[in-house]
MARTI-240169 format. One record per atom (N, C-alpha, C): residue in three letters; atom name; x, y, z. Coordinates in Angstrom, 1 decimal, padded with zeros to 4 digits. Example, Ala and Ser with C-alpha at 12.3 -4.5 7.8 and 13.67 -1.06 7.14 Angstrom:
residues 2
ALA;N;013.2;-005.7;007.8
ALA;CA;012.3;-004.5;007.8
ALA;C;013.2;-003.3;007.8
SER;N;012.8;-002.2;007.1
SER;CA;013.7;-001.1;007.1
SER;C;012.9;000.0;007.9
//
This chain:
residues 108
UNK;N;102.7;086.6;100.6
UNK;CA;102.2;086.5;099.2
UNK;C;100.6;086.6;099.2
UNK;N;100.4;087.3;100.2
UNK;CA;098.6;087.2;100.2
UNK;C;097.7;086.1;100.7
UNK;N;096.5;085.5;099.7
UNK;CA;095.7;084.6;099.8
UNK;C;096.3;083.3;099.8
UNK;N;097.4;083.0;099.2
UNK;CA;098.1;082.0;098.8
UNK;C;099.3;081.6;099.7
UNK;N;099.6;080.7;100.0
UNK;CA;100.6;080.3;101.0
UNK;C;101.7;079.7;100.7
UNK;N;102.5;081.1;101.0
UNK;CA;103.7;081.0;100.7
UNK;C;104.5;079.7;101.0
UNK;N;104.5;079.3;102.2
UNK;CA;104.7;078.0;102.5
UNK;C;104.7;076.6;101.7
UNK;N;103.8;076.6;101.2
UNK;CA;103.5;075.4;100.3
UNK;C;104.1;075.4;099.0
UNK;N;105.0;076.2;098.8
UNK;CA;105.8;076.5;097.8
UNK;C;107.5;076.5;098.1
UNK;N;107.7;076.1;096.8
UNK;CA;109.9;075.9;097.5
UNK;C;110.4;077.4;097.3
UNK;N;111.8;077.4;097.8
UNK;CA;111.9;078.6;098.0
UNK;C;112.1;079.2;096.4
UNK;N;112.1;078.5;095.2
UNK;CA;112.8;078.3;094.3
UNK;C;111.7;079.3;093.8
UNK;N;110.3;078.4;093.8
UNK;CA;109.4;078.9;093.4
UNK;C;108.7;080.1;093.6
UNK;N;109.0;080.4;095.1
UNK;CA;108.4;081.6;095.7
UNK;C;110.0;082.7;095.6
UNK;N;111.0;082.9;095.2
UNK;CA;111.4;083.4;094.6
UNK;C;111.3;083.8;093.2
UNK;N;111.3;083.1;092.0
UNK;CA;111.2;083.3;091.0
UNK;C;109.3;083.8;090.8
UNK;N;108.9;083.8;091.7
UNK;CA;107.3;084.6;091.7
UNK;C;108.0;085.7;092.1
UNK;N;108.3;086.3;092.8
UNK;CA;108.9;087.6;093.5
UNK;C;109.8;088.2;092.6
UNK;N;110.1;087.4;091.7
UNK;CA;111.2;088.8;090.8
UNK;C;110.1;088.8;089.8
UNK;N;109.6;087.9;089.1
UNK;CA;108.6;088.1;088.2
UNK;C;107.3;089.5;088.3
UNK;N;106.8;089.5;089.4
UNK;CA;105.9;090.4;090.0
UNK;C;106.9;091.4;089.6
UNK;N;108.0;091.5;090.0
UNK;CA;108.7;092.9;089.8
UNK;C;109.4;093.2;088.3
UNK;N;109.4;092.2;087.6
UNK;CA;109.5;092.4;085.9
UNK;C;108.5;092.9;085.7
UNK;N;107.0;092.8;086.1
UNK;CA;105.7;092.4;085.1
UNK;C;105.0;093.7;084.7
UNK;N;106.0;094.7;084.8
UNK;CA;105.1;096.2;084.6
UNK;C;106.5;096.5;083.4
UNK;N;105.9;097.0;082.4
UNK;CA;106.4;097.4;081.4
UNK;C;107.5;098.0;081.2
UNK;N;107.4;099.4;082.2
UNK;CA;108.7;100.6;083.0
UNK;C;109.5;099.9;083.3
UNK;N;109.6;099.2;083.9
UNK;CA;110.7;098.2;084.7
UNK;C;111.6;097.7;083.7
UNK;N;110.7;097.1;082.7
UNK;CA;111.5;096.4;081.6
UNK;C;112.4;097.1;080.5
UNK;N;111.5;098.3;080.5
UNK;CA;112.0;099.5;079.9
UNK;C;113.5;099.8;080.6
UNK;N;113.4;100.2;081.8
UNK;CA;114.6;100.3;082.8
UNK;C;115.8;099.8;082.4
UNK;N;115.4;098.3;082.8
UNK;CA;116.7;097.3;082.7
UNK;C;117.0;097.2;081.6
UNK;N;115.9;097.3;079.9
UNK;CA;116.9;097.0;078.7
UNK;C;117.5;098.1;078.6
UNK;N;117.2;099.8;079.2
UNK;CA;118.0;100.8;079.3
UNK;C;119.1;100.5;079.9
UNK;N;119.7;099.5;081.2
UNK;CA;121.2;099.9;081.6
UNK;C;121.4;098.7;081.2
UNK;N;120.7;097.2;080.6
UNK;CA;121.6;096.5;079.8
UNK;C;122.4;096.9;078.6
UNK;N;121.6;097.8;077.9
UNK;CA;122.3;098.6;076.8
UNK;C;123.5;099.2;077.0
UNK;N;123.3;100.2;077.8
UNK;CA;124.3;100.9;078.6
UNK;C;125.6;100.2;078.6
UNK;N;125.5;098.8;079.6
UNK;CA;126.1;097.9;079.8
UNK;C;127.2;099.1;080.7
UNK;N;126.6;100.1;081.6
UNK;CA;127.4;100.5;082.4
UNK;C;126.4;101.7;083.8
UNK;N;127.2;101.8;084.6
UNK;CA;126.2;102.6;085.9
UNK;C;125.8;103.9;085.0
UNK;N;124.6;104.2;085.5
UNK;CA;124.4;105.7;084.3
UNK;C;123.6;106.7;085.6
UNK;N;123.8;107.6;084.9
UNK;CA;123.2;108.6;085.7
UNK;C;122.5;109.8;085.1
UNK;N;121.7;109.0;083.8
UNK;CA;121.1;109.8;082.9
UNK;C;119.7;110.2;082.9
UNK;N;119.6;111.0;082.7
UNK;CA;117.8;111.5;082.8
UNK;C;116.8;110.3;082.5
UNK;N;116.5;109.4;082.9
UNK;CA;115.2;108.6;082.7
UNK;C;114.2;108.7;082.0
UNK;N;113.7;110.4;082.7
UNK;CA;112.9;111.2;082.3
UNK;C;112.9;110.7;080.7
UNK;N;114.1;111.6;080.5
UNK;CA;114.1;112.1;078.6
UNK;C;114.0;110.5;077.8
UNK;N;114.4;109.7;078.8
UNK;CA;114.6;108.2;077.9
UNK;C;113.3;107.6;078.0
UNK;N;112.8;107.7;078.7
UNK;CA;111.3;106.6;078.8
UNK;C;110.0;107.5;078.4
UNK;N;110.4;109.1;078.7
UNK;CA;109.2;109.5;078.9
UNK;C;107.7;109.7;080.0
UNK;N;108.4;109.2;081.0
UNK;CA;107.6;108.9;082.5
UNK;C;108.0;110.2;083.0
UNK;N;106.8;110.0;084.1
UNK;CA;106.8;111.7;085.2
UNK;C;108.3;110.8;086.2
UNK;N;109.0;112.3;086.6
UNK;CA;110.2;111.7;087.4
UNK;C;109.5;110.9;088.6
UNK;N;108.9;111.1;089.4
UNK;CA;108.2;110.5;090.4
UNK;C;107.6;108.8;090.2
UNK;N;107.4;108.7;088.7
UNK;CA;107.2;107.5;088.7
UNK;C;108.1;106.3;088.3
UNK;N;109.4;107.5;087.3
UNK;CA;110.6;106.4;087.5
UNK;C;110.8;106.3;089.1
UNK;N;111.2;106.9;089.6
UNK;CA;111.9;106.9;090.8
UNK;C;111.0;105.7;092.0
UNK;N;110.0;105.5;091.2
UNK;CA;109.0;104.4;091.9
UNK;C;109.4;103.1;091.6
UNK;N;109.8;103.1;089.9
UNK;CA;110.0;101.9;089.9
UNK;C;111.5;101.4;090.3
UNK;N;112.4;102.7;090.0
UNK;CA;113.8;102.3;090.3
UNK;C;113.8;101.7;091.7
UNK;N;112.8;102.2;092.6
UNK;CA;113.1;101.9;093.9
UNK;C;112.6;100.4;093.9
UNK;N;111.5;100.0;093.6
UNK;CA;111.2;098.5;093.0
UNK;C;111.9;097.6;092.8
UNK;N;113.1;098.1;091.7
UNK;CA;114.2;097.3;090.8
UNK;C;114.9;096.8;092.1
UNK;N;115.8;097.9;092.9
UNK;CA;116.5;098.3;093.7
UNK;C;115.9;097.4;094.7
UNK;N;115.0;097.6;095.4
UNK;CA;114.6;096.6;097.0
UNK;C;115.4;094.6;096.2
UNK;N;114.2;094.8;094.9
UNK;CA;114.5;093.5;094.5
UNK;C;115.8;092.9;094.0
UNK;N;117.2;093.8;094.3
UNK;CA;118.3;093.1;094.0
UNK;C;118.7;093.9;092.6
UNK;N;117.4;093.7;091.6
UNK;CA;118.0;093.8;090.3
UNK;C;119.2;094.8;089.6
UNK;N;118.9;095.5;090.4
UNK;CA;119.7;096.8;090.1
UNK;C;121.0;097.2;091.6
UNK;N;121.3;097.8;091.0
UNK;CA;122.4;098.5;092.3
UNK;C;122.6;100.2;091.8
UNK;N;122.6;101.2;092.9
UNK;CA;122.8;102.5;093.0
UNK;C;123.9;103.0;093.9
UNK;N;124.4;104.1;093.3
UNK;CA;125.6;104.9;094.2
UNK;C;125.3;105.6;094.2
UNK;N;125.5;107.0;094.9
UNK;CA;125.3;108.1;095.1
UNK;C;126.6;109.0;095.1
UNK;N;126.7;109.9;093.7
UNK;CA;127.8;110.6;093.4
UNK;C;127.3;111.9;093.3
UNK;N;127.2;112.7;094.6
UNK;CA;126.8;114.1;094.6
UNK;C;125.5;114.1;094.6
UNK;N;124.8;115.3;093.9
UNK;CA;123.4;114.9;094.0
UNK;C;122.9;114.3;093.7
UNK;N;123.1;112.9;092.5
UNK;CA;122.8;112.1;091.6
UNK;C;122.8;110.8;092.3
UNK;N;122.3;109.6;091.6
UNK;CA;122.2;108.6;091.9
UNK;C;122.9;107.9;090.2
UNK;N;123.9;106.5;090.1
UNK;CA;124.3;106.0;089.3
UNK;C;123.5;104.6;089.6
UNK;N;122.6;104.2;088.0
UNK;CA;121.9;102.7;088.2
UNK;C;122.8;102.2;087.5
UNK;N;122.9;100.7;088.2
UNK;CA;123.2;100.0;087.3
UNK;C;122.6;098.3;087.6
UNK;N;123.1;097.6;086.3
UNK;CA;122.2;096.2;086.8
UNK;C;123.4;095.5;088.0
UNK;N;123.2;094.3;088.9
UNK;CA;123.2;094.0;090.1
UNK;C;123.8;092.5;089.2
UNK;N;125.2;093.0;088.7
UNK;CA;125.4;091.3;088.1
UNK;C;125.4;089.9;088.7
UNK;N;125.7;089.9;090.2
UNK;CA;125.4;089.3;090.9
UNK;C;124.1;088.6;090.7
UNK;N;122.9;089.3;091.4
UNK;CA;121.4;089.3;091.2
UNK;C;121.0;088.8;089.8
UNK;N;121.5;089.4;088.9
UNK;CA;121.4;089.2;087.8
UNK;C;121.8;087.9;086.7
UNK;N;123.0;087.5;088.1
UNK;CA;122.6;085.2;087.4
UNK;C;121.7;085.2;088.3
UNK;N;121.6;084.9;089.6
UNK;CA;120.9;084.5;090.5
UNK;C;119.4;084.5;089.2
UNK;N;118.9;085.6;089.0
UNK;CA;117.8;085.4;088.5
UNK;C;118.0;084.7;086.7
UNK;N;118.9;084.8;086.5
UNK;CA;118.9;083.8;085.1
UNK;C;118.7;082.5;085.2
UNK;N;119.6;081.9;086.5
UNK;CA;119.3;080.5;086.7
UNK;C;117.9;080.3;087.2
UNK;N;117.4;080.9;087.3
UNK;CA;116.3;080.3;088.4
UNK;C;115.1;080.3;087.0
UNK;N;115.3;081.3;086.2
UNK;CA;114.4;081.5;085.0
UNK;C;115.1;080.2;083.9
UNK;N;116.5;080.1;083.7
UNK;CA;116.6;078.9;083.0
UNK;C;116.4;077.7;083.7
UNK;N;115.9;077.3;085.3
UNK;CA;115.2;076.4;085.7
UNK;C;114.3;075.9;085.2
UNK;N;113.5;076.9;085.1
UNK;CA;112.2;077.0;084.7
UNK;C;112.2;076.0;083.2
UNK;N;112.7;076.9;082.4
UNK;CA;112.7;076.5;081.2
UNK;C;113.1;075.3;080.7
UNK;N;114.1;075.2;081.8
UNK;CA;114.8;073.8;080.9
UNK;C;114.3;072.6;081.7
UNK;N;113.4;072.5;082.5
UNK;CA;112.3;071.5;082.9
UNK;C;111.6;070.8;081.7
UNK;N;111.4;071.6;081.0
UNK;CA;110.7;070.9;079.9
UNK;C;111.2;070.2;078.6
UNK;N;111.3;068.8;078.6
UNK;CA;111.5;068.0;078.0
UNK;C;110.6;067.7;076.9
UNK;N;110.7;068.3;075.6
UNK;CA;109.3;068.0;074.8
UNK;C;109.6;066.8;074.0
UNK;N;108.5;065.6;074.0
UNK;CA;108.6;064.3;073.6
UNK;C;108.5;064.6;071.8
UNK;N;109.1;063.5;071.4
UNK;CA;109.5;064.0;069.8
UNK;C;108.0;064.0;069.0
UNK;N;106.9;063.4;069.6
UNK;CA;105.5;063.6;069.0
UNK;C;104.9;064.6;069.1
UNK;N;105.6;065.7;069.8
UNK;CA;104.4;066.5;070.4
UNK;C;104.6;067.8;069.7
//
């Protein structure tokens, strides 16, 4: 994790830093509300949907992809994305960790 030591953090925390970093660019998010829509593996031009150079989807899919989020097949020359439902509680719980820590007192 760089300057900061990974160590001194639970695994909880230095996980949910590591998918976040890989939410935190715009495309990405773009990506994933594209195959949650979907709500199926697609193998559709990116290109025409986002408007990105192919080269730079294919940057972030591989991104999604290392990080679990997504899952790919290969059917001929194509690649089929889809989201990684699995991965995909793993990272809900850990984000509704997060959230539901917080207990707000009825004064505040």
């Amino acid at each position: 994790m760089g300057v900061t030591k990974s160590d001194l953090f639970t695994k909880e925390q230095n996980e949910l830093a590591r998918v976040a970093k890989v939410l935190a660019h715009p495309a990405r998010i773009a990506i994933v509300q594209h195959l949650v829509k979907a709500n199926a593996c697609i193998n559709s031009d990116l290109v025409q949907e986002l408007g990105l150079a192919q080269a730079t989807i294919s940057q972030h899919l591989r991104e999604l992809k290392e990080s679990g989020i997504i899952q790919g097949t290969i059917e001929g020359v194509s690649v089929s994305y889809c989201i990684n439902p699995a991965r995909w509680q793993e990272i809900r719980q850990l984000i509704n960790g997060l959230f539901d820590q917080l207990k707000l007192p009825d004064n505040c």
